[in-house]
C-alpha positions in Angstrom: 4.0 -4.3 -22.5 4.6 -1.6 -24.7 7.1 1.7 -24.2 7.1 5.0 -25.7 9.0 8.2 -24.7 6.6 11.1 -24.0 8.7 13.4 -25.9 7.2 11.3 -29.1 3.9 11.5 -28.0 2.9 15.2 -26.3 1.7 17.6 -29.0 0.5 15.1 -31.4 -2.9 15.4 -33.2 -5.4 12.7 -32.2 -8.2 11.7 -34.2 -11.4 10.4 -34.1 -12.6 6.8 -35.4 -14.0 9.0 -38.4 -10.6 10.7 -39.0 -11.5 13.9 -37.7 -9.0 16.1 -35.3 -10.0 15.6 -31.6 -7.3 17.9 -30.3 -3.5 17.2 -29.3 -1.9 15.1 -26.7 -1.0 17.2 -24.0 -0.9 15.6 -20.7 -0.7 11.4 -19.4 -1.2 10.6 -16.5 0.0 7.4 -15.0 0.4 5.5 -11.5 3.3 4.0 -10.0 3.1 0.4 -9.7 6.4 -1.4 -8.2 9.2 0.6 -10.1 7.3 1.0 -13.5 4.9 3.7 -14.0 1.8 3.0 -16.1 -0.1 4.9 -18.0 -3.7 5.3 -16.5 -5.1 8.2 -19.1 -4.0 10.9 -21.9 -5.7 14.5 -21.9 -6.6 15.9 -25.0 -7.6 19.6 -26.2 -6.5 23.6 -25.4 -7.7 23.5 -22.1 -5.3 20.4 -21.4 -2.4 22.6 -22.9 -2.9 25.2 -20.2 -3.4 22.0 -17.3 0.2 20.8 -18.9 1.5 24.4 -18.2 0.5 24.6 -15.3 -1.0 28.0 -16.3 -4.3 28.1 -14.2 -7.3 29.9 -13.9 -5.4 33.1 -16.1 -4.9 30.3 -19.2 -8.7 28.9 -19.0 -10.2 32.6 -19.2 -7.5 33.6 -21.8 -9.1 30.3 -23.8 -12.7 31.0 -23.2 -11.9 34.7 -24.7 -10.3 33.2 -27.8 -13.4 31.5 -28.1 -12.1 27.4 -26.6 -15.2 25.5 -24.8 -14.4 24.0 -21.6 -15.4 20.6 -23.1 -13.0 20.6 -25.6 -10.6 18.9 -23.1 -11.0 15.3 -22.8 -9.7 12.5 -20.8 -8.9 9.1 -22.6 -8.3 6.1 -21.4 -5.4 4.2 -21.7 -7.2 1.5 -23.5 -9.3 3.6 -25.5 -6.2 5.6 -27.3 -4.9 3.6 -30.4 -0.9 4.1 -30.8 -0.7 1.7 -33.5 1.0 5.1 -35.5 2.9 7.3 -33.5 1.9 9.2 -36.9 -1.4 9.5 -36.6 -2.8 8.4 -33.0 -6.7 7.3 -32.9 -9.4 7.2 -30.4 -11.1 3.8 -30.7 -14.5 5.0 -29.2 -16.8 8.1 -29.9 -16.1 11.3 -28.8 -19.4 11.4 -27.1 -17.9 8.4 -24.4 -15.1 10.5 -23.2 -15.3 12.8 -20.1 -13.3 15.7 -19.0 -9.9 15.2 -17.1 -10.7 15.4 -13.0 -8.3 17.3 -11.0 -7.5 14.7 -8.8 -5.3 12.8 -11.0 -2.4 10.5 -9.3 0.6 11.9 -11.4 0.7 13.5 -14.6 4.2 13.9 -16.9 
């Protein structure tokens, strides 16, 4: 099992399998199991940002103003997030395969 400290990993750029920028690292979300918490899925994008901010419904209209689609957040699974580099973190599936973050997540850090 592998271990990396969030503070590494929040605010860094993920990409695509074709090396374009899908968006930043913003929230994961993982469950307890026994005394170690695993990582279930990482959310991705500006609307994320404002999720990880906890800045609601105000943050989400201030986005959509700048001109951010709602789709633009994504939710990837743990085993579909590449952190081979810490550097350079990679999807390994297309964008098209990932969904948006539901709100019913078990914890998110």
């Amino acid at each position: 099992m592998t271990e990396i400290m969030l503070q590494h990993l929040i605010g860094k750029r993920v990409f695509d399998l074709d090396g374009k920028p899908v968006g930043r690292i913003e929230e994961v979300v993982a469950e307890a199991s026994g005394t170690e918490l695993l990582v279930k899925e990482y959310h991705v994008g500006a609307f994320a940002l404002i999720e990880r901010l906890s800045a609601g419904e105000i943050g989400r209209t201030l986005l959509r103003l700048l001109g951010a689609v709602r789709g633009q957040e994504l939710a990837v699974p743990w085993d579909r997030m590449d952190l081979s580099s810490m550097k350079r973190p990679q999807i390994t599936c297309r964008i098209e395969e990932l969904r948006p973050p539901r709100s019913e997540v078990p914890h998110q850090f």
